[in-house]
C-alpha positions, 0 to 999 in steps of 0.5 A, a space after each residue: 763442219 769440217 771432215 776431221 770433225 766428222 771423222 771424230 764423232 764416227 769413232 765417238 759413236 764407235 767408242 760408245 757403241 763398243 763400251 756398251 756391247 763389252 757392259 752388255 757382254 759381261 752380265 751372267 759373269 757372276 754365274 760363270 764364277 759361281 760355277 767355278 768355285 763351286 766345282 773347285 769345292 767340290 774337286 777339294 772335297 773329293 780330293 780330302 775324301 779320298 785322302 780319308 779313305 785311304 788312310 782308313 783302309 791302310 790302318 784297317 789293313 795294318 790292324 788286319 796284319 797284326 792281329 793275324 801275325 800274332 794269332 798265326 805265331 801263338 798257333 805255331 807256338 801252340 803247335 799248330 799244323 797249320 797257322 796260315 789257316 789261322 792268320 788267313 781266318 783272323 784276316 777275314 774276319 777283319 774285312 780283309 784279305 791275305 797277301 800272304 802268309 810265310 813261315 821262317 822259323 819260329 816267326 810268322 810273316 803277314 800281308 793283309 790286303 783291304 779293298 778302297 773305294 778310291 778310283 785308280 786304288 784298288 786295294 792297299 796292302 801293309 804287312 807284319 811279323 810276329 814270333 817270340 822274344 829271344 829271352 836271355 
């Protein structure tokens, strides 16, 4: 046996030895994945429940916001000292907080304000007009 062939069956071994270390390596790689997809799962679902949440509390706010516009206008129309009181109450019996409240004319203008449980969002806001119709 010359010293060539000695030298080739040294990487042989080698070769051999490194392929069944990089077998032996990549068992337990299916948990790894597994935890992966499951934390991709779980960040998509926290994302959509949060998308959810918002889009409810904005609506929520909006609802709030009109319905407190049109009991402030009607008490101004009623004759009313105080339709902010009345917005501010309607609001409140919604869940909500007010914004705020301004009287221009014969128009009320309301800003509702409803808490989210989405973390960097503490609260939405939307706002509403109401006052009567200039009929001709």
């Amino acid at each position: 046996m010359d010293a060539n062939q000695k030298g080739m069956g040294d990487v042989k071994r080698f070769v051999k030895h490194w392929f069944a270390w990089i077998r032996e390596s990549d068992e337990g790689s299916g948990t790894i994945s597994g935890v992966a997809l499951i934390a991709v799962a779980a960040i998509m679902l926290s994302a959509v429940a949060s998308a959810g949440n918002l889009l409810l509390c904005l609506h929520r706010a909006q609802n709030a916001a009109d319905l407190a516009s049109v009991a402030a206008a009607d008490a101004l129309y009623g004759g009313s000292a105080d339709p902010c009181y009345v917005a501010e109450r309607t609001i409140s019996g919604n869940n909500a907080a007010i914004g705020s409240c301004t009287i221009e004319g014969d128009d009320v203008l309301v800003e509702a304000q409803v808490g989210t449980q989405v973390p960097f969002v503490s609260h939405v806001s939307k706002r509403s007009r109401a006052g009567p119709i200039v009929c001709e």
